[in-house]
C-alpha positions, 0 to 999 in steps of 0.5 A, a space after each residue: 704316512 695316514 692311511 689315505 682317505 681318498 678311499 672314503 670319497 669312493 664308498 661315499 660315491 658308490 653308496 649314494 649311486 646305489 642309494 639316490 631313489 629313482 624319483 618319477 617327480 618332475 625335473 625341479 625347477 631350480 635352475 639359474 644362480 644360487 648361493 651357499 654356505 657350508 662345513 666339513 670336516 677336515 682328514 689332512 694327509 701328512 704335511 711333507 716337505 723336501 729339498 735336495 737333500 731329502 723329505 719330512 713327514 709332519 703328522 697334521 691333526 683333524 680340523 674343520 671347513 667352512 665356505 661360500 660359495 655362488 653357483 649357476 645351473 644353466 637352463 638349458 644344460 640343467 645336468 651342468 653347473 658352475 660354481 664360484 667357491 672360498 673355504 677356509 680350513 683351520 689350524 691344523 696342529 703339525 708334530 714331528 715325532 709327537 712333538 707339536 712343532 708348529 699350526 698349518 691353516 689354508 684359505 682357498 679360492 677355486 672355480 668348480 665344474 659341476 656335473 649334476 643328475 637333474 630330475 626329481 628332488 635328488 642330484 648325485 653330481 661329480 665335479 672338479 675344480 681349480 684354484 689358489 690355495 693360500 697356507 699359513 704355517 705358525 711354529 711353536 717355541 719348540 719349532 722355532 728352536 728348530 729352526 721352522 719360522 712363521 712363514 706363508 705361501 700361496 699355490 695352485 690346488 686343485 679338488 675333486 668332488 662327489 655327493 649328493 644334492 637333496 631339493 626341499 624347498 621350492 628355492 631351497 636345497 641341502 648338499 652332503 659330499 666329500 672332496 679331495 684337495 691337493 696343493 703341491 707347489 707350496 714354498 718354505 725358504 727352499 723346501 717344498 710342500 705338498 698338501 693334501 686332504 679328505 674333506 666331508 661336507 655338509 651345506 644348504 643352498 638358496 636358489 633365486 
């Protein structure tokens, strides 16, 4: 199996606790909704897939993120914020001992939970959130062979996220982060799928 990539996501965290300076600026002033848009870069665990009568491996090759969100700071919780989110990953080649055997892509809709440092131009935030993750599996002419049909499914997943949010402008701020994703219960006729993936993120914000 890929070497997990969930150890990234703790460096990243840990660096930029380290990093993020102590401003003495005052709190900013961007409270209430917003929205956004970002990308990232997808690290898929193996694709692993089992029944009753064992499991399988897939390697996933790299892919990429892109999503919007919309998001409310609360006034007088400023260090708390709820965000609404999609994303889209896409394709994703899947290989059975070096034989490409068919594409995964994902569309996911989630709630997060957002945990923010409030003060001055830089927020490290912790969050988490909860949602439906919808996967789609296209199988090449090999995998057709192979009996793996054109199939979808749809899930609950769930993601953890840290990072660090950069105030620039008086409505406008940037976020870089990584996520870690989870899908478990996905169906393939009567095989179960787990889905898992590090996700760097990169996006820019606009705060009414």
């Amino acid at each position: 199996m890929k070497k997990n990539w969930a150890n990234t996501g703790i460096i990243l965290l840990t660096l930029l606790l380290i990093l993020a300076p102590m401003s003495t600026a005052k709190a900013d002033n961007q409270k209430g909704p917003y929205v956004g848009l970002f990308g990232g870069y997808v690290m898929p665990d193996d694709l692993s897939a089992s029944d009753d009568t064992g499991s399988i491996d897939f390697d996933l090759d790299k892919s990429f993120l892109i999503g919007l969100k919309a998001g409310y700071i609360f006034p007088t919780l400023p260090y708390l914020a709820a965000e609404l989110e999609y994303n889209y990953m896409g394709e994703q080649d899947a290989s059975f001992m070096s034989v490409n055997v068919g594409k995964v892509s994902l569309n996911n809709l989630f709630a997060n939970l957002i945990l923010r440092y409030p003060e001055g131009m830089f927020h490290p935030y912790i969050g988490v959130g909860i949602g439906w993750s919808w996967i789609k599996w296209d199988s090449t002419d090999i995998g057709a062979r192979a009996g793996l049909t054109n199939e979808d499914d749809s899930a609950w997943a769930w993601q953890v996220l840290v990072g660090i949010n950069v105030t620039f402008d008086k409505n406008w701020s940037a976020d870089l982060g990584y996520r870690y994703f989870c899908a478990e219960n996905f169906k393939y006729n009567d095989t179960d799928i787990e889905y898992k993936a590090s996700i760097i993120t990169f996006g820019v914000n606009y705060h009414f």
